[in-house]
C-alpha positions as CSV (number, residue, x, y, z in Angstrom):
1,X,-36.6,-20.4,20.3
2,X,-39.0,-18.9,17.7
3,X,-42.1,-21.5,17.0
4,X,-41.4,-24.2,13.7
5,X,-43.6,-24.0,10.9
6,X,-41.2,-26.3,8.7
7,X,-39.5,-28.8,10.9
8,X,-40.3,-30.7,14.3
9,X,-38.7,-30.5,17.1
10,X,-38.4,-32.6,20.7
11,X,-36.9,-34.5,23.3
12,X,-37.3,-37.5,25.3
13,X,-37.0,-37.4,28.5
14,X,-34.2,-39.7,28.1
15,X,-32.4,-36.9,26.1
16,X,-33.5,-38.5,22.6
17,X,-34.0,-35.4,20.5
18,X,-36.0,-36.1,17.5
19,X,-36.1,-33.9,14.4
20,X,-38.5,-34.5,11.7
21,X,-38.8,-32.4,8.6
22,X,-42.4,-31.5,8.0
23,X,-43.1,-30.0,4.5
24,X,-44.0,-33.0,2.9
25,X,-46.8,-31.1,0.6
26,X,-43.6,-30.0,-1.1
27,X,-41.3,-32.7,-0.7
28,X,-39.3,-31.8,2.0
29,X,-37.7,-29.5,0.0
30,X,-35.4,-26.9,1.8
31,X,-36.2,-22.8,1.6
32,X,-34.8,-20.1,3.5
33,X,-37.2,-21.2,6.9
34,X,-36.3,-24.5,6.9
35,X,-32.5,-24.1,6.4
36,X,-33.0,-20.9,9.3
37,X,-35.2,-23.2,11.4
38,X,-32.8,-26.3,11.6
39,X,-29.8,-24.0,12.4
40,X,-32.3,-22.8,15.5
41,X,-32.7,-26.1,16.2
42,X,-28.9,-27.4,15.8
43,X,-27.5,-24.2,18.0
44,X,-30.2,-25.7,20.8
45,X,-29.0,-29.3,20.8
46,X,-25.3,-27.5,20.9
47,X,-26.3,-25.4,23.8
48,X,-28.1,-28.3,25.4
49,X,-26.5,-30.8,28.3
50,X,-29.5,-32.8,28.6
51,X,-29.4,-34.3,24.9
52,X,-27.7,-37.7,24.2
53,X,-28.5,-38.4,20.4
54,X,-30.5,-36.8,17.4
55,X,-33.1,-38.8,15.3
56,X,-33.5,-36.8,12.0
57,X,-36.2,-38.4,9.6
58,X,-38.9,-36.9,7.5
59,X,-42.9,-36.6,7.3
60,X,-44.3,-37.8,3.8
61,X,-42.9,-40.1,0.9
62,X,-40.3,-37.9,0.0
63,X,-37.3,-37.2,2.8
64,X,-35.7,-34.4,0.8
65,X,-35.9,-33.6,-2.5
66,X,-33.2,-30.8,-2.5
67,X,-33.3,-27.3,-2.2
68,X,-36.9,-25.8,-2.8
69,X,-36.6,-24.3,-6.4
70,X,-39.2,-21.3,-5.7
71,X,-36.5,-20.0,-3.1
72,X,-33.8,-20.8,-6.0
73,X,-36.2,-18.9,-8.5
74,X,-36.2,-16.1,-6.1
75,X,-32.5,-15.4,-5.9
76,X,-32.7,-14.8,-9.3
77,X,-33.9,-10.8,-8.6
78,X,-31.1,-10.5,-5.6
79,X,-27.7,-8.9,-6.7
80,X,-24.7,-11.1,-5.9
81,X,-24.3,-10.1,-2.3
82,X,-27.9,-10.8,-1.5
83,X,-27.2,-14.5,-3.1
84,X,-24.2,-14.8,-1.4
85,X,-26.4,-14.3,2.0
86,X,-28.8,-17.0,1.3
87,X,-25.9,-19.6,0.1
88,X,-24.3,-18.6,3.7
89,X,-27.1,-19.4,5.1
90,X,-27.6,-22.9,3.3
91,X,-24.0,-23.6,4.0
92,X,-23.6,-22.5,8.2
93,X,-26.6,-24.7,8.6
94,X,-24.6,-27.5,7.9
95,X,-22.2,-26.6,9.4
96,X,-24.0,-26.7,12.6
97,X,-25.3,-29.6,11.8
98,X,-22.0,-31.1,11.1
99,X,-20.5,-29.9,14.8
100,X,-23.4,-31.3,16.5
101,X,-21.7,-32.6,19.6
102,X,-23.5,-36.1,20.1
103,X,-24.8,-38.6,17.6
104,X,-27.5,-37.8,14.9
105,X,-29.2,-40.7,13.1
106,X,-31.0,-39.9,10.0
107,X,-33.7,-42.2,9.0
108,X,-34.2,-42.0,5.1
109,X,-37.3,-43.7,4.0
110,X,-38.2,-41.6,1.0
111,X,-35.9,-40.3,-1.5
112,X,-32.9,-38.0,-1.4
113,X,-31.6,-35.5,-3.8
114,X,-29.5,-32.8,-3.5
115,X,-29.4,-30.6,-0.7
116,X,-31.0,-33.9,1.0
117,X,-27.4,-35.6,0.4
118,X,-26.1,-32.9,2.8
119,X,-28.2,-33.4,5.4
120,X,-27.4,-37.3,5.0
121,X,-23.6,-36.9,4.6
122,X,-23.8,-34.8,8.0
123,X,-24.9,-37.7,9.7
124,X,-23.5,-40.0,11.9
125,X,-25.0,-43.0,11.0
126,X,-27.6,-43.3,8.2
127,X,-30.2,-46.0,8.1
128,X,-32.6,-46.0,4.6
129,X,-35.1,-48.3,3.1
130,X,-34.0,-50.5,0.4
131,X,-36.8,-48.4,-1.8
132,X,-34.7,-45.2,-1.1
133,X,-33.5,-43.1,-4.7
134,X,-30.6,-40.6,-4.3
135,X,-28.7,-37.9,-6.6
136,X,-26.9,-35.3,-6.8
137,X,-29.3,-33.7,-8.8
138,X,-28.3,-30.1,-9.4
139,X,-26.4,-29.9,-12.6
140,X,-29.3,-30.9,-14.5
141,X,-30.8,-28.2,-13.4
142,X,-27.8,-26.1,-14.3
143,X,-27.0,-26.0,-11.1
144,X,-23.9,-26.8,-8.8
145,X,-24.0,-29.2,-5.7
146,X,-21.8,-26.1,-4.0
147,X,-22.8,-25.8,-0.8
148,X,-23.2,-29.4,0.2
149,X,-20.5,-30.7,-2.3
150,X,-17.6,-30.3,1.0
151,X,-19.9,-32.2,3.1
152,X,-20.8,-35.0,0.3
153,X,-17.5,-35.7,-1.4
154,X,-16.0,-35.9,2.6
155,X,-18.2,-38.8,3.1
156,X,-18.4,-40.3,-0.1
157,X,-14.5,-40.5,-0.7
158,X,-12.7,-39.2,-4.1
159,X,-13.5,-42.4,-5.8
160,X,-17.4,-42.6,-5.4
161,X,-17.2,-38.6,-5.5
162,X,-16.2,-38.5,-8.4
163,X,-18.4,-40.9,-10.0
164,X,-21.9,-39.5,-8.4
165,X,-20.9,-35.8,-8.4
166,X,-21.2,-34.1,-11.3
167,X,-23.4,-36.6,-13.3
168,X,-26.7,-36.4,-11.9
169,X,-27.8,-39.7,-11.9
170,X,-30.2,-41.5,-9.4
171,X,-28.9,-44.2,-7.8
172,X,-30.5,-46.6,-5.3
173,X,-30.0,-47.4,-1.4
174,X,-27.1,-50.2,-2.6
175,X,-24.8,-47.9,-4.5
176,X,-25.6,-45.9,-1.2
177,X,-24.3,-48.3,1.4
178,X,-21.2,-49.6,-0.8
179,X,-19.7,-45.8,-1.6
180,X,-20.5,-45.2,2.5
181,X,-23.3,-42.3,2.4
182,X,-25.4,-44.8,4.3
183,X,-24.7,-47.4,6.9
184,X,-27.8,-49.9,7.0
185,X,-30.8,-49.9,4.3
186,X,-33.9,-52.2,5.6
187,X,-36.7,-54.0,3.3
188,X,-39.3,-53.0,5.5
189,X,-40.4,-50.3,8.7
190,X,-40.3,-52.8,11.4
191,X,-36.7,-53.5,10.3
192,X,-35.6,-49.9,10.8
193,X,-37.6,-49.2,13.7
194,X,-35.7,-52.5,15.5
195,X,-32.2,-51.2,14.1
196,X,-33.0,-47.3,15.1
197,X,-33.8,-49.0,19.0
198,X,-30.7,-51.0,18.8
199,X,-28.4,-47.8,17.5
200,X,-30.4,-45.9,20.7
201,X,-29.3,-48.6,23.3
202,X,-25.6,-48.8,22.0
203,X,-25.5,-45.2,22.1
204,X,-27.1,-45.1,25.9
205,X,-24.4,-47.2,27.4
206,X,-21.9,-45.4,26.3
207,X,-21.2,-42.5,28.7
208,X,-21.9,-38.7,27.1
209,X,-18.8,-37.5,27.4
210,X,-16.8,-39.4,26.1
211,X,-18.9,-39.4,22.9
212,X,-18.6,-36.2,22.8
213,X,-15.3,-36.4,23.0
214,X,-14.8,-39.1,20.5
215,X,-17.1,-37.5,17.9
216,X,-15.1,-34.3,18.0
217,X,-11.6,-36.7,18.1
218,X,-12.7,-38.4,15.1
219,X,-13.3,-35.0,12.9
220,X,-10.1,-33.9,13.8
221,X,-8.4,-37.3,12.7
222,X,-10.5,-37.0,8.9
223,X,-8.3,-34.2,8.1
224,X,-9.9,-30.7,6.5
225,X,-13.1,-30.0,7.7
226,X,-16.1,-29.7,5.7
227,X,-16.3,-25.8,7.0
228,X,-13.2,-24.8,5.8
229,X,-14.4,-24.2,2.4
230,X,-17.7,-21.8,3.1
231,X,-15.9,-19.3,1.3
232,X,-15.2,-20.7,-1.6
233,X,-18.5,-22.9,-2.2
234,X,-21.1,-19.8,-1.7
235,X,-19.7,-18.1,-3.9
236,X,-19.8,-20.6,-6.3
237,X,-23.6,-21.4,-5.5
238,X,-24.3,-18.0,-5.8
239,X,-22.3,-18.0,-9.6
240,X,-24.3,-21.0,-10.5
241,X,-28.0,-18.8,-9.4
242,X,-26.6,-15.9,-11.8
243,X,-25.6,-18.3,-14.8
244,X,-27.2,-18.7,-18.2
245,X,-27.2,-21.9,-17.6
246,X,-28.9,-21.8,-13.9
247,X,-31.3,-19.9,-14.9
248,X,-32.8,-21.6,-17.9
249,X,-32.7,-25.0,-16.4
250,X,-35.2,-23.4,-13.1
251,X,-36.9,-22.2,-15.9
252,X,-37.3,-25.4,-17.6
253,X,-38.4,-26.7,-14.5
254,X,-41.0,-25.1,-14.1
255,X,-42.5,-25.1,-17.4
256,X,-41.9,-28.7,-17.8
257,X,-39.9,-28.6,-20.5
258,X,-36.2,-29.8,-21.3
259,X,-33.6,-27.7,-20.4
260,X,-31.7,-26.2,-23.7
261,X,-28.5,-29.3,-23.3
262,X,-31.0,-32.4,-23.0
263,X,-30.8,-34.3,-26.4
């Protein structure tokens, strides 16, 4: 595998794998290295026979603030096949991180926007500090939470979907727990570290394949999968880069200024 300049990557040798996302200087946001680089990562641990469980969690204050808006910017000069590539790319990752065979615990102890969501709502279990701040960020921005939105609205339900989708708002770790996007949130790091251990020893008794069996059992039984719609979201993504609208709130950003609809 090529060397990681973006992410971390390693395992136990009691086949704890441990990814940590290591751009904190810019948030943790996600450009076209990171997104290739945890793909890398998730076809190893699908490859792999000696991995029991994935630890995701993040370097820095911030564990994802979305999609890194200098890559957005960027796709601004491609033609519409040359976005549709990079929203593939965006959207496959999570795929693969969605078929992981065994179980992936995310630790989210900074805040989560955007593309962050996805990486959450591809998790099997989530555990966050009670400090934590999520949204679905992209539509102030112009934007559309495409790519992820499959992922999201599958683990948030129609209900809380509908409420958290399209608005924009933050929202803390206990709107978080009660519309199901994450499982546990802790007051303090010697909470989560004791929960993450316990999660670990549950998880090691239990014999590898049957998780593997019961993790690909329990996809089938959701109904559609998550995947099923890669078609259909990149090319909205790729719309949303091309729009009037897209384009003048990246450009707001980073001019700090308000985007033309903000009152």
């Amino acid at each position: 595998m090529k060397e990681l300049s973006t992410i971390s990557f390693n395992v136990s040798d009691k086949g704890v794998g441990k990814i940590t996302l290591s751009r904190p200087e810019k948030h943790n946001a996600m450009n076209r290295q990171m997104i290739d680089e945890l793909k890398d990562v998730a076809s190893q641990i699908i490859a792999s026979d000696n991995i029991r469980l994935v630890i995701l969690r993040a370097e820095g204050q911030t564990f994802c603030a979305g999609g890194d808006l200098n890559w957005m910017k960027e796709q601004e000069k491609k033609p519409k096949e040359g976005k549709l590539v990079e929203a593939r790319a965006l959207a496959t990752m999570l795929g693969s991180m969605n078929s992981l065979p065994v179980p992936l615990i995310t630790i989210v102890e900074g805040n989560a926007f955007g593309g962050g969501l996805g990486l959450i709502a591809v998790s099997d279990t989530v555990i966050a500090s009670s400090n934590a701040k999520f949204g679905l960020t992209e539509t102030r921005l112009g934007l559309i939470p495409a790519t992820i939105g499959p992922f999201v609205m599958k683990k948030l339900g129609e209900s809380y979907g509908r409420n958290l989708f399209f608005s924009g708002k933050i929202f803390n770790a206990r709107t978080a727990h009660k519309s199901g996007l994450v499982h546990y949130f802790c007051d303090d790091n010697q909470e989560i570290e004791t929960l993450v251990d316990s999660e670990i020893g549950n998880i090691m008794k239990c014999a590898p394949g049957a998780i593997k069996k019961s993790k690909e059992l329990s996809q089938k039984l959701s109904g559609e999968r998550p995947e099923e719609f890669l078609d259909l979201t990149i090319n909205i993504l790729a719309d949303s880069w091309e729009s009037k609208e897209g384009k003048e709130g990246i450009k707001a950003f980073f001019e700090k200024s308000k985007a033309p609809w903000v009152n």
